[in-house]
VMD Tcl script that builds the backbone (N, CA, C; Angstrom):
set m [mol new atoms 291]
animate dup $m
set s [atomselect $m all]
$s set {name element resname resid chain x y z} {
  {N N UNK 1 A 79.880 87.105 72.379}
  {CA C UNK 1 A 79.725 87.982 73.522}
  {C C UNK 1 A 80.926 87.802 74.448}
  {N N UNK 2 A 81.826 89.231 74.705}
  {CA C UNK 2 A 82.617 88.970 76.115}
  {C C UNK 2 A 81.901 88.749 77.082}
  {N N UNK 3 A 82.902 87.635 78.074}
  {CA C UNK 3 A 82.400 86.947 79.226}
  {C C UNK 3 A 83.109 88.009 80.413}
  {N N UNK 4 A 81.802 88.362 81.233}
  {CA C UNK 4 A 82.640 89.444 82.292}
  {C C UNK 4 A 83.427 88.216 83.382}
  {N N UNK 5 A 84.680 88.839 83.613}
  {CA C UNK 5 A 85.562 88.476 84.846}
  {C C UNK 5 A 85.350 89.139 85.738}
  {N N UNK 6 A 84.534 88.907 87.111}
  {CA C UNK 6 A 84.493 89.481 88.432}
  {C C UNK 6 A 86.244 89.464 88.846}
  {N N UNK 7 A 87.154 88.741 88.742}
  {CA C UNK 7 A 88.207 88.476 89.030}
  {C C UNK 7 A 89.295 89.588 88.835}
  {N N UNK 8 A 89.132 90.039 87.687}
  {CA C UNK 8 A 89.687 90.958 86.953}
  {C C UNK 8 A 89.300 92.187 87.849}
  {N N UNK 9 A 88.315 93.020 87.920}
  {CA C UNK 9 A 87.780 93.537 88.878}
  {C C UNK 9 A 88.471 93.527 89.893}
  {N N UNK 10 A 88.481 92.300 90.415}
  {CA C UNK 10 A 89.293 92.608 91.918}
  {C C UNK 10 A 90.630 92.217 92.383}
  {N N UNK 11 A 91.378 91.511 91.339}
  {CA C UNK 11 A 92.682 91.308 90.935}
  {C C UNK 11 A 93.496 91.727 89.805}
  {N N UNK 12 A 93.158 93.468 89.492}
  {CA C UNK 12 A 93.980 93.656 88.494}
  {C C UNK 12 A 95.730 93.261 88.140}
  {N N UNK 13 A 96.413 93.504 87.156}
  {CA C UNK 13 A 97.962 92.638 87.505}
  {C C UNK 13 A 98.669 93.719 86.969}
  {N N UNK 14 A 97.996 95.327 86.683}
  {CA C UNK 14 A 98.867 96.242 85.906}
  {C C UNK 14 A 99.462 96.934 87.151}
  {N N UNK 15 A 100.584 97.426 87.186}
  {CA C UNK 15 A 101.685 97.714 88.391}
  {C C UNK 15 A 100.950 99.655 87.943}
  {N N UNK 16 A 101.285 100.271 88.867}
  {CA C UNK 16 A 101.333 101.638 88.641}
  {C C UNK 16 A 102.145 102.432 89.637}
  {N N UNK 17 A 102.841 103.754 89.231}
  {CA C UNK 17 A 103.859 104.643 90.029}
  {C C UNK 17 A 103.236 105.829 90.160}
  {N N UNK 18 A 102.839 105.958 91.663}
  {CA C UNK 18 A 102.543 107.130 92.242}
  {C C UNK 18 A 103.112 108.140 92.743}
  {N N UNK 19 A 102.417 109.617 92.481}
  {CA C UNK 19 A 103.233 110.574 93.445}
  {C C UNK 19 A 102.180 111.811 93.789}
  {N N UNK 20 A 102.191 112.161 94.399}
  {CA C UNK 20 A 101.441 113.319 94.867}
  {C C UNK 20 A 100.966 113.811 96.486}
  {N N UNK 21 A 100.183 114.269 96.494}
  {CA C UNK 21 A 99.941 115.057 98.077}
  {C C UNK 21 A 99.242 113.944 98.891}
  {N N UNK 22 A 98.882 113.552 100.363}
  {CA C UNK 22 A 98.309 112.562 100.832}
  {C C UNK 22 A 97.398 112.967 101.482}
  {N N UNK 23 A 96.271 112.948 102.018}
  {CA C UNK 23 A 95.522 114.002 102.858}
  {C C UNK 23 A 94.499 112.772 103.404}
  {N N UNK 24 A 93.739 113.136 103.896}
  {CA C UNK 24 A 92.664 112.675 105.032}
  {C C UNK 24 A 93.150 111.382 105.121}
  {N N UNK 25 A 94.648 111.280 106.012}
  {CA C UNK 25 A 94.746 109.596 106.401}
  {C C UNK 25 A 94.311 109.447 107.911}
  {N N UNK 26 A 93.918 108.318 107.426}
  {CA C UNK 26 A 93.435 107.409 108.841}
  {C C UNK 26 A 93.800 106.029 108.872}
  {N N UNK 27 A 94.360 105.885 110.114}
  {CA C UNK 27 A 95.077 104.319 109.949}
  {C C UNK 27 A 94.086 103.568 111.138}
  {N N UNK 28 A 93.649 101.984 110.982}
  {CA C UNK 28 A 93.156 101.663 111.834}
  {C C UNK 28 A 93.565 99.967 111.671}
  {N N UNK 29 A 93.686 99.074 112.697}
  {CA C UNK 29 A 93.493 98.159 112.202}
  {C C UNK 29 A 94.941 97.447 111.568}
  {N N UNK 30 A 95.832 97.719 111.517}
  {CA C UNK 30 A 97.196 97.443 110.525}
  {C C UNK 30 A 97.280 98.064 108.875}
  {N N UNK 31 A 96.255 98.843 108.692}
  {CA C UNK 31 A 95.626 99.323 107.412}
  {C C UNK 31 A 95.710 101.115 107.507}
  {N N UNK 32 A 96.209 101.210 106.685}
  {CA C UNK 32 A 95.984 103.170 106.107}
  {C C UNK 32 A 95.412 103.077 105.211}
  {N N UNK 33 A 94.296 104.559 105.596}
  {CA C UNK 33 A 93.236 104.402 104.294}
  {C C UNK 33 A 93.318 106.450 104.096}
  {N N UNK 34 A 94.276 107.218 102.878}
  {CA C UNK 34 A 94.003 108.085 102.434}
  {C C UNK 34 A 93.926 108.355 101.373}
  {N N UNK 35 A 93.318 110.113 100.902}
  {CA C UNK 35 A 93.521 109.982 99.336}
  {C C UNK 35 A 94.703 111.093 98.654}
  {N N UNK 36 A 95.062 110.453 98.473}
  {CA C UNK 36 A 95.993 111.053 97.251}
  {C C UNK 36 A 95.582 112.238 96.139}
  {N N UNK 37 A 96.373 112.994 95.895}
  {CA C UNK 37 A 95.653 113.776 94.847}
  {C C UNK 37 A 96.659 114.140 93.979}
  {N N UNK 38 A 97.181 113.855 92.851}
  {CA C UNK 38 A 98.535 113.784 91.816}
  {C C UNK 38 A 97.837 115.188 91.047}
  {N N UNK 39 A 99.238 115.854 90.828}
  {CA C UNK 39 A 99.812 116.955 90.134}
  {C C UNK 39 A 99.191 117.419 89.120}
  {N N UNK 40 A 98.044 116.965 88.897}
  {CA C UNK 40 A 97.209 117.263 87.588}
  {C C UNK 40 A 96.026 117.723 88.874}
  {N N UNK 41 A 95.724 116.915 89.622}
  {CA C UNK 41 A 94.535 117.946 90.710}
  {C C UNK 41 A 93.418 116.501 90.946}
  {N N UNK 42 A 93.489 115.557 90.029}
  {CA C UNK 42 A 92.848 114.167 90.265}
  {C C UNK 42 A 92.859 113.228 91.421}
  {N N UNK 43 A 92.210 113.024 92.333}
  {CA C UNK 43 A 92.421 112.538 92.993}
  {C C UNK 43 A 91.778 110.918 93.860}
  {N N UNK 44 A 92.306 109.851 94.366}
  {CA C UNK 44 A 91.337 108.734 94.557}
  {C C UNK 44 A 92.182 108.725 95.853}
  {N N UNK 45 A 90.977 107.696 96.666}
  {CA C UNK 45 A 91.517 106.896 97.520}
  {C C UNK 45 A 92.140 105.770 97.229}
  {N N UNK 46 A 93.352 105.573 98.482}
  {CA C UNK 46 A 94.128 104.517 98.617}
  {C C UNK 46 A 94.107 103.683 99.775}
  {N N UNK 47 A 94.746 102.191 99.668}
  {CA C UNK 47 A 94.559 101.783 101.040}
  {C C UNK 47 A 95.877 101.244 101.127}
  {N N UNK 48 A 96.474 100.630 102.019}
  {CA C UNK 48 A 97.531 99.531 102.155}
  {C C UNK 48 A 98.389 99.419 103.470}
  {N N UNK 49 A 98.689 98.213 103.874}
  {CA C UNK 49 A 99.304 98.180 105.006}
  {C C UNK 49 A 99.914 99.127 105.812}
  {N N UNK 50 A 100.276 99.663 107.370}
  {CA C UNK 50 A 101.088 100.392 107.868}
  {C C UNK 50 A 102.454 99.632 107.773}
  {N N UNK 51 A 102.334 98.341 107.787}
  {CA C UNK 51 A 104.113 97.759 107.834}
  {C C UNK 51 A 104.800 97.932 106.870}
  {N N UNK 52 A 103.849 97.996 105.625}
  {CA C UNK 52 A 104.662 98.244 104.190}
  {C C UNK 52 A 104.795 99.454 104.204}
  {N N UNK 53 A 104.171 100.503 104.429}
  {CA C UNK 53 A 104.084 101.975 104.013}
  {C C UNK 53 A 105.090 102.462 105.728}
  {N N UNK 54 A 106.170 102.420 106.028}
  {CA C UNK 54 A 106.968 103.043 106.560}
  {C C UNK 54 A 106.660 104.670 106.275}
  {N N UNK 55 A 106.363 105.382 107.552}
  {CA C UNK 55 A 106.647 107.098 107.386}
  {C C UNK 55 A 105.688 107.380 107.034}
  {N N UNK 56 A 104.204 106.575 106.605}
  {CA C UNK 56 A 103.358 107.391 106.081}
  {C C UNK 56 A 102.545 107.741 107.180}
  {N N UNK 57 A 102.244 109.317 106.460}
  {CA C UNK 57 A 101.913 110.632 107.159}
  {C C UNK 57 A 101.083 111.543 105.917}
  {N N UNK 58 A 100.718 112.455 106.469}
  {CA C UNK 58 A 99.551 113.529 105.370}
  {C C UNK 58 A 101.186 114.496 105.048}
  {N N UNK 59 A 100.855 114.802 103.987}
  {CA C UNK 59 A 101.805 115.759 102.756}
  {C C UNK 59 A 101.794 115.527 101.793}
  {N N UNK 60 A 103.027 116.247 100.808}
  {CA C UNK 60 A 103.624 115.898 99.310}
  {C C UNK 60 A 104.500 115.121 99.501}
  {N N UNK 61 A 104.556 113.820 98.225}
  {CA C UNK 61 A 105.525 112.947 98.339}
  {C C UNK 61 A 106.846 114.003 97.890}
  {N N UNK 62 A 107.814 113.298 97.931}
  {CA C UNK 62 A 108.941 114.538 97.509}
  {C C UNK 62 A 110.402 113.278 96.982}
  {N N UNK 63 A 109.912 112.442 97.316}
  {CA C UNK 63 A 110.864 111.421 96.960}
  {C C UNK 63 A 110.265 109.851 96.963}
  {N N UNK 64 A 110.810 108.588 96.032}
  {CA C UNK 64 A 110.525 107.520 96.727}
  {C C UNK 64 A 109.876 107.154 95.494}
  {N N UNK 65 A 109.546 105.507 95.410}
  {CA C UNK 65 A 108.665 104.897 94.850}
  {C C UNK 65 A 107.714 104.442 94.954}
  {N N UNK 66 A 106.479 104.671 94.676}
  {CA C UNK 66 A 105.368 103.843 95.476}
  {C C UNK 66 A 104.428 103.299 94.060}
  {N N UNK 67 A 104.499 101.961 94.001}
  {CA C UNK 67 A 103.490 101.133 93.244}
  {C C UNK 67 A 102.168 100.682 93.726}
  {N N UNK 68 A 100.953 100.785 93.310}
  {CA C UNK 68 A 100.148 100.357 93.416}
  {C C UNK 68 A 99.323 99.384 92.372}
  {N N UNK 69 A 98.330 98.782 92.447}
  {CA C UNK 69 A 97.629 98.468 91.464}
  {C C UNK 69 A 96.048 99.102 91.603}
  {N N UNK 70 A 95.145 98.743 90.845}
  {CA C UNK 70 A 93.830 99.536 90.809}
  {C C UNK 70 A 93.072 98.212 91.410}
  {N N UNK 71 A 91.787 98.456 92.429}
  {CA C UNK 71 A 91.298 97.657 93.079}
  {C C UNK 71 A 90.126 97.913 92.594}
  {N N UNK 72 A 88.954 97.382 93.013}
  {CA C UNK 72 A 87.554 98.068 93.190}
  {C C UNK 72 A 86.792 97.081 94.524}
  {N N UNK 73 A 86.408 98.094 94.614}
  {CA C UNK 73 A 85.441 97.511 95.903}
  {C C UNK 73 A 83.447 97.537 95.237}
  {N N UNK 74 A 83.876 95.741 95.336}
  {CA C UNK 74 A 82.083 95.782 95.115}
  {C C UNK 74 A 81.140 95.875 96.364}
  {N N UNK 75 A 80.530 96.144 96.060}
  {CA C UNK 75 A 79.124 96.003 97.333}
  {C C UNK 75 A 77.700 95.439 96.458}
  {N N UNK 76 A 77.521 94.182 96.499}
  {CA C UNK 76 A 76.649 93.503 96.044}
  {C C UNK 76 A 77.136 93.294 94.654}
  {N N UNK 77 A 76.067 92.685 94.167}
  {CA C UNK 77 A 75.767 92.537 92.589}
  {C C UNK 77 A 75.995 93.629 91.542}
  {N N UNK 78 A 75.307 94.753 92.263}
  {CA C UNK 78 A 75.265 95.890 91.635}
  {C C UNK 78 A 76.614 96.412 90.703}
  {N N UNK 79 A 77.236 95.955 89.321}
  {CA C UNK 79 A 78.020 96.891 89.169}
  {C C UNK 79 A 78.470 98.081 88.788}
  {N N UNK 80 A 76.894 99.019 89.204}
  {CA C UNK 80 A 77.081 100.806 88.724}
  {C C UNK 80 A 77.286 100.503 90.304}
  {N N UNK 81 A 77.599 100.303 91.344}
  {CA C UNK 81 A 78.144 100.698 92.596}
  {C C UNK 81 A 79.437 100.496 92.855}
  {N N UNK 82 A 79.845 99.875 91.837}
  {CA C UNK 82 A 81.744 99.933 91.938}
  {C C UNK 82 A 82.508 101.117 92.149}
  {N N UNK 83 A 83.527 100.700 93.270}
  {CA C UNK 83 A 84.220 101.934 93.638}
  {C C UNK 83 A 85.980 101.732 93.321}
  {N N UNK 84 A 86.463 102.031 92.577}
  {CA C UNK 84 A 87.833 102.062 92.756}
  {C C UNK 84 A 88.538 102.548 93.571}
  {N N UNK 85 A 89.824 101.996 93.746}
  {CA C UNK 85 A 91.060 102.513 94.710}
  {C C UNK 85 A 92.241 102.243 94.221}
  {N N UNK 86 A 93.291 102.955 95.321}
  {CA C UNK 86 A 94.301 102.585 94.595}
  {C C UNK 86 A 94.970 101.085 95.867}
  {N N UNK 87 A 95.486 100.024 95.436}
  {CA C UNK 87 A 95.723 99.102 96.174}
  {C C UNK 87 A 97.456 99.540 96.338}
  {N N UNK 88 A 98.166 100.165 97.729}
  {CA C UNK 88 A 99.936 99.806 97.864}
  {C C UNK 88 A 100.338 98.618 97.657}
  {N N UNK 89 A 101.652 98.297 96.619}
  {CA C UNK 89 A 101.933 97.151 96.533}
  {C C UNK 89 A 103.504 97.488 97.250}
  {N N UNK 90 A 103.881 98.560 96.634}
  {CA C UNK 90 A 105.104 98.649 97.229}
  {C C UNK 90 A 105.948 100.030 97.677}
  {N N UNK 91 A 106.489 100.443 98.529}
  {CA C UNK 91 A 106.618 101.817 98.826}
  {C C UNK 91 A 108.281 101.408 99.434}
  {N N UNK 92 A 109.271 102.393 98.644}
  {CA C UNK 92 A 110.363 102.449 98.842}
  {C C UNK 92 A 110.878 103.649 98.519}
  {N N UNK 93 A 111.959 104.050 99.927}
  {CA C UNK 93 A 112.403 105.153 99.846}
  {C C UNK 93 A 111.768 106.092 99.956}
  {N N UNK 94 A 110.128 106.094 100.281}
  {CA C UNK 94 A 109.355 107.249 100.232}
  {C C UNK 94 A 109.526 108.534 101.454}
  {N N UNK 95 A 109.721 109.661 101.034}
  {CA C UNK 95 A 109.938 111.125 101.674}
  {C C UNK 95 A 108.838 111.622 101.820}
  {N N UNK 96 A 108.293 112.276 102.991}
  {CA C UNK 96 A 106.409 112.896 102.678}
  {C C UNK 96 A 107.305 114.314 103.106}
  {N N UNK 97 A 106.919 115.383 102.900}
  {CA C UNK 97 A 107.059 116.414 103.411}
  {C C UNK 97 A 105.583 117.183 104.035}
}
mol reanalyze $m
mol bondsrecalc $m
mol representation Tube
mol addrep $m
């Protein structure tokens, strides 16, 4: 039998490159929390620092790199209540229009 990793869950280590439109941001706290919606029409929420994320604002990205990794947010035990996100790891050069 695989042994589940809660860890894994909430420390994934796969890097990912984002791009797309930004919409319902709200920053509070030292934290921005919007969602993204990439070029296929899919869309999740994201979260990550305001100090790292320089310029971010609601639009289309139009330039820039932005890495994230995949998070999930548990709430209890329960894991049909898992919610994914996308976690900013790194944002450079990014353009919003």
């Amino acid at each position: 039998m695989v042994e589940f990793d809660e860890n894994r869950l909430r420390y994934p280590n796969d890097y990912v490159e984002v791009k797309g439109t930004i919409s319902q941001l709200k920053v509070s706290g030292g934290f921005a929390e919007f969602l993204i919606t990439f070029d296929n029409r899919m869309s999740m929420e994201a979260r990550g620092s305001t100090d790292l994320m320089k310029g971010i604002k609601e639009g289309k990205i139009t330039q820039g790199k932005i890495e994230v990794t995949i998070g999930f947010r548990l709430h209890g035990e329960n894991l049909s209540n898992v919610r994914p996100y996308l976690r900013i790891e790194s944002w450079e050069n990014v353009n919003i229009e």
